[in-house]
TIDRENTOR-262074 format. One record per residue (C-alpha): residue in one letter; x, y, z. Coordinates in steps of 0.2 Angstrom, whole numbers, plus 2048, in hexadecimal, padded with zeros to 3 digits. Each point is the difference from the previous one (the first is absolute). Layout:
N
> type / xx / yy / zz
> a / X / Y / Z
...
***
This chain:
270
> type / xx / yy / zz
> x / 3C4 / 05A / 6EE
> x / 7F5 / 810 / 800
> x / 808 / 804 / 811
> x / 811 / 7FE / 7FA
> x / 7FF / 80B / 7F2
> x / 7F7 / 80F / 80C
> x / 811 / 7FD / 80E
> x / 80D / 801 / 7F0
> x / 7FA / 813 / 7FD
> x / 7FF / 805 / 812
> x / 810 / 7F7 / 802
> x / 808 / 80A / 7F2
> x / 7FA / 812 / 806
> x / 804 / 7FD / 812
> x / 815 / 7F9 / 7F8
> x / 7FE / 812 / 7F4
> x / 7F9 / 80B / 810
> x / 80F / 7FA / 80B
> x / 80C / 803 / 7F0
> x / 7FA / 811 / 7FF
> x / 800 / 804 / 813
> x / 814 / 7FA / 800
> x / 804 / 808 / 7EE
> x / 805 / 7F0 / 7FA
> x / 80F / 801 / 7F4
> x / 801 / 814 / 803
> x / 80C / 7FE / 80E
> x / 80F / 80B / 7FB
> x / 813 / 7FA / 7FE
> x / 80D / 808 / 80B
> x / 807 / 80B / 7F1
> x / 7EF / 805 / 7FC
> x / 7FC / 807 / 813
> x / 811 / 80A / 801
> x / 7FB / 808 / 7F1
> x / 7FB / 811 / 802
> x / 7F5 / 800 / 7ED
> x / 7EF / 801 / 801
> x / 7F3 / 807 / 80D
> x / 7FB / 7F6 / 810
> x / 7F0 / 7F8 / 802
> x / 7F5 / 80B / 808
> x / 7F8 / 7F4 / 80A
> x / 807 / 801 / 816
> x / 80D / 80D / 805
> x / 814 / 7FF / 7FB
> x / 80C / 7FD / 80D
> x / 80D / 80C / 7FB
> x / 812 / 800 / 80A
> x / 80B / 80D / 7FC
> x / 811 / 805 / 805
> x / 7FE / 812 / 807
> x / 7F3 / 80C / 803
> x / 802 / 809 / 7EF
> x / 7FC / 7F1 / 7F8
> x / 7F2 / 7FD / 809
> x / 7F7 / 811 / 801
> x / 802 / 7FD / 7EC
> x / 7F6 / 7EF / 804
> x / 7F4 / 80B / 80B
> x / 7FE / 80E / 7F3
> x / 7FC / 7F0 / 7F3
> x / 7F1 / 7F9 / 80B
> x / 808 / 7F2 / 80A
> x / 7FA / 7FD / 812
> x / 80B / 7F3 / 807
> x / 810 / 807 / 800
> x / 812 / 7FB / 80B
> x / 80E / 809 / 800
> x / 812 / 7F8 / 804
> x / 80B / 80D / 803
> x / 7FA / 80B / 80E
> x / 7FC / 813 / 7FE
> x / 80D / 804 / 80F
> x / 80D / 7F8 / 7F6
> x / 805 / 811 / 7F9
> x / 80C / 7F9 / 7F0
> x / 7F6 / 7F0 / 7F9
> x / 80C / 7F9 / 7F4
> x / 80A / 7FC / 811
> x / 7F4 / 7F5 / 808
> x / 803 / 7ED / 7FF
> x / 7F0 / 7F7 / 800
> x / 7FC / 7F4 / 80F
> x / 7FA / 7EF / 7FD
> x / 7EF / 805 / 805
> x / 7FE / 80B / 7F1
> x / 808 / 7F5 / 7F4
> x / 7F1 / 7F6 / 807
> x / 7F3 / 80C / 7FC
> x / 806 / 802 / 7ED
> x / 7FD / 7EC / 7FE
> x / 7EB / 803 / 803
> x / 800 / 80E / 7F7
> x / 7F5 / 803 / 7EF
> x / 80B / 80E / 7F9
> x / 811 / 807 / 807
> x / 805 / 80F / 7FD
> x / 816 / 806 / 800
> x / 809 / 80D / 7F7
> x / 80F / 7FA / 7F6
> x / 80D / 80C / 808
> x / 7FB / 7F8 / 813
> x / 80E / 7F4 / 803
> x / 7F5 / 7F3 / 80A
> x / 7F9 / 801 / 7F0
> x / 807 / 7EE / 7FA
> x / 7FB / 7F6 / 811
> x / 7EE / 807 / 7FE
> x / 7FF / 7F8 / 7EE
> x / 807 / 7F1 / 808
> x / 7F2 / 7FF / 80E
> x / 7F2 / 801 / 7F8
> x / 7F4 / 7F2 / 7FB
> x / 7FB / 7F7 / 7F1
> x / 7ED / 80B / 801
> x / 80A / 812 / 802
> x / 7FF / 80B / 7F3
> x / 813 / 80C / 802
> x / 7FD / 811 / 7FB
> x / 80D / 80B / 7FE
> x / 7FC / 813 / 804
> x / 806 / 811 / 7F7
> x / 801 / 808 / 812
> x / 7FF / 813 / 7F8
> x / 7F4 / 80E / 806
> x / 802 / 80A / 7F2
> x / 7EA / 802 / 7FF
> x / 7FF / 7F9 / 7EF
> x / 80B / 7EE / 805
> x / 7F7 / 7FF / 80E
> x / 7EE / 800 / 7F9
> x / 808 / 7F4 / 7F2
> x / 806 / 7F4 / 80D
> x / 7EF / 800 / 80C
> x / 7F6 / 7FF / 7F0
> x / 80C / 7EF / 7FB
> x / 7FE / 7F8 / 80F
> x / 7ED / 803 / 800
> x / 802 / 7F5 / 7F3
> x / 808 / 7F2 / 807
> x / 7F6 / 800 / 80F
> x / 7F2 / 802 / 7F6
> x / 7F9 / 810 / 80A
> x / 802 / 80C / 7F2
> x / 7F0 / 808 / 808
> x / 808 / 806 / 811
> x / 810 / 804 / 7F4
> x / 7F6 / 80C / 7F7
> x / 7F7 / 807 / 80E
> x / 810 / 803 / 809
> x / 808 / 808 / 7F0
> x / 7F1 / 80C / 7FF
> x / 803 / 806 / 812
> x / 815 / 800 / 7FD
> x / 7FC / 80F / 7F1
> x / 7F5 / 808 / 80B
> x / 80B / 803 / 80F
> x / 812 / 7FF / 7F5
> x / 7FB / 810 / 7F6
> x / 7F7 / 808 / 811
> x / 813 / 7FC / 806
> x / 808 / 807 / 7F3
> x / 7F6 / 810 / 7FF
> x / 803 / 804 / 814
> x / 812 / 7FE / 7FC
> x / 801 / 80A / 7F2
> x / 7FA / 80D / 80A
> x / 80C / 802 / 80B
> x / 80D / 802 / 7F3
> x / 80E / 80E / 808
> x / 7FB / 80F / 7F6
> x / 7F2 / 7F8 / 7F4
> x / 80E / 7F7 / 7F7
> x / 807 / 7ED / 7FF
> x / 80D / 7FD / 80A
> x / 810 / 7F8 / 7F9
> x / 803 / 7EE / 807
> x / 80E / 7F2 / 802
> x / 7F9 / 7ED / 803
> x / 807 / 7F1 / 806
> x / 7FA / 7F4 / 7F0
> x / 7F1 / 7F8 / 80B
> x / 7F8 / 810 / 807
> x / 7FF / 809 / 7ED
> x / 7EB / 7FE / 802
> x / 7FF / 80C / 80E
> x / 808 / 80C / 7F5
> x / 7F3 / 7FC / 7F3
> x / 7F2 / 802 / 80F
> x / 808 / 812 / 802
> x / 801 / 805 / 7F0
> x / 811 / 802 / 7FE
> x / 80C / 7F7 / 7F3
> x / 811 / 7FD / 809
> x / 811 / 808 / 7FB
> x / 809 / 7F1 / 803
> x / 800 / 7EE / 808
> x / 80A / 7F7 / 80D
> x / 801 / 7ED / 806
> x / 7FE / 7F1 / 807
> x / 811 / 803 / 804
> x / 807 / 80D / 80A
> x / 805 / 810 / 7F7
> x / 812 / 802 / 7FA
> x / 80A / 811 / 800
> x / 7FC / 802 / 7EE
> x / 7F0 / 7FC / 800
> x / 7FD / 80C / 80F
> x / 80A / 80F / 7F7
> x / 7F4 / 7FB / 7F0
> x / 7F0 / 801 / 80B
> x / 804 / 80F / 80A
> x / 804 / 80B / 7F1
> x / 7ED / 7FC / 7FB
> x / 7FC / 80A / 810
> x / 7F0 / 7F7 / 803
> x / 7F5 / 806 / 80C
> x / 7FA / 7EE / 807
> x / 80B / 7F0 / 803
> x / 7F0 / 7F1 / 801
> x / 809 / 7F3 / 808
> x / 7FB / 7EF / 802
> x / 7FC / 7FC / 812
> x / 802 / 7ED / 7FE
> x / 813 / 804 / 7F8
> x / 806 / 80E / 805
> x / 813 / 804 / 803
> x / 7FF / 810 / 809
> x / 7FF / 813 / 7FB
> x / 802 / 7FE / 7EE
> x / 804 / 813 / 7FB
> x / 808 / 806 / 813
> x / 806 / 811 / 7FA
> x / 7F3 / 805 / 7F2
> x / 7F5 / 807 / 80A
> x / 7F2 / 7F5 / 7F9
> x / 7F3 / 7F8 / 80B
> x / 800 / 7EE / 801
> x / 7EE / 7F7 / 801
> x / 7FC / 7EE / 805
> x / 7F5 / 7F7 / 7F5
> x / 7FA / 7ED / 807
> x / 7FB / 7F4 / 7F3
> x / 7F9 / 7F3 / 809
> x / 7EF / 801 / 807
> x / 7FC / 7FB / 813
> x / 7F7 / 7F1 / 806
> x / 7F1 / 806 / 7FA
> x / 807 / 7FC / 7EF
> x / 7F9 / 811 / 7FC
> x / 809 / 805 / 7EE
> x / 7F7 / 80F / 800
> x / 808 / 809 / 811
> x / 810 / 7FD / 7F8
> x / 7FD / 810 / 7F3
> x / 7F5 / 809 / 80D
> x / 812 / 7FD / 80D
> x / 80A / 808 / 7F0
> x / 7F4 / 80E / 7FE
> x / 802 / 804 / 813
> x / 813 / 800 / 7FF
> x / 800 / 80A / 7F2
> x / 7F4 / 80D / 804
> x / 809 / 800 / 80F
> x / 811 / 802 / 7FA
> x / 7FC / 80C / 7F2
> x / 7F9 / 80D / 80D
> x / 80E / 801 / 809
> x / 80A / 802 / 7F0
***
């Protein structure tokens, strides 16, 4: 009997041991995985699968490591590309899959992904402040709100060393006036100029052309990504290209150091 009574207890921690080691009773329910509430564990390293390189230089930026991107970087318009089967088969072993809502693969991503992916949808806006918000959001549900910070400290630093350099190559010492397309407004931010007037997603009409010419502006920012053409052909203004999505390297930060370029650029020949 004495030996049965010491095997009951051992019996008992090894059954509680092998519970713990499988997180008896913790495993989560479909609805609770795609759920994008609450941080990640911090325990191991997210697979993250995102749609385009913006998205996943944001994922970059927030601390993830293991990063695949669908639509390739030479593909120069994503929101044309038509995933493959191989990439709807990435998205199904993923830990968190990242879209933006306007992307109109948008619904078969949703579709593809597995009971244990989180779908995060993305502000994709580098307007400084957004940015930082979103890396800072995602640190939190990758649960590397360290790197996030870190990476947000080193964002500041070289954002406002940008933003000086091209501040000082305003024509005359002044800010120059500016016409946007709607997605390239944060590289008017990064020059320190507020735009006269806005144009976009879709091509400019007569009347709108008449109405933004009138403003005389200076600079045209155009999206690269969407642009129609010479927006402003007879006004004499000089029209910029601003990219918004980063390279393979899923570097977010050469995207503003690009814009400064083009600008700096553009305003000395102004």
């Amino acid at each position: 009997m004495a030996r049965t009574r010491v095997r009951i207890p051992s019996l008992l921690a090894l059954s509680a041991a092998l519970c713990l080691t499988a997180a008896c009773g913790n495993t989560p329910s479909p609805q609770d995985a795609k759920s994008e509430d609450g941080p990640r564990p911090k325990a191991g390293k997210p697979v993250v699968v995102v749609t385009t390189t913006w998205e996943g230089a944001f994922a970059k930026a927030a601390g993830a490591e293991d990063v695949k991107v669908i639509v390739p970087q030479s593909v120069h318009h994503a929101p044309d590309y038509d995933p493959k089967p191989s990439d709807l088969a990435a998205v199904a072993k993923a830990d968190f899959v990242l879209y933006a809502p306007f992307e109109p693969y948008a619904a078969k991503i949703k579709e593809a992904a597995g009971s244990k992916a989180k779908l995060v949808e993305v502000n994709l806006d580098n307007d400084p402040e957004k940015a930082a918000a979103e890396v800072s959001r995602l640190g939190g549900l990758f649960g590397t709100e360290e790197a996030a910070t870190r990476w947000k400290a080193g964002f500041d630093t070289e954002y406002t060393k940008l933003n000086k350099e091209v501040q000082a190559g305003w024509p005359g010492g002044r800010s120059p006036s500016v016409v946007t397309q709607v997605f390239t407004a944060w590289s008017a931010k990064l020059a320190g100029a507020t735009p006269v007037g806005t144009y976009g997603p879709e091509a400019v009409t007569p009347a709108q052309l008449a109405e933004l010419a009138a403003k005389k502006p200076e600079l045209v920012l155009d999206n690269a990504h969407m642009s129609t053409g010479t927006v402003l052909p007879d006004s004499g203004a000089k029209q910029v290209k601003i990219v918004n999505y980063p390279g393979e390297d899923l570097d977010l930060l050469a995207v503003y150091r690009n814009a400064a370029a083009e600008l700096k650029k553009a305003m000395g020949a102004s």
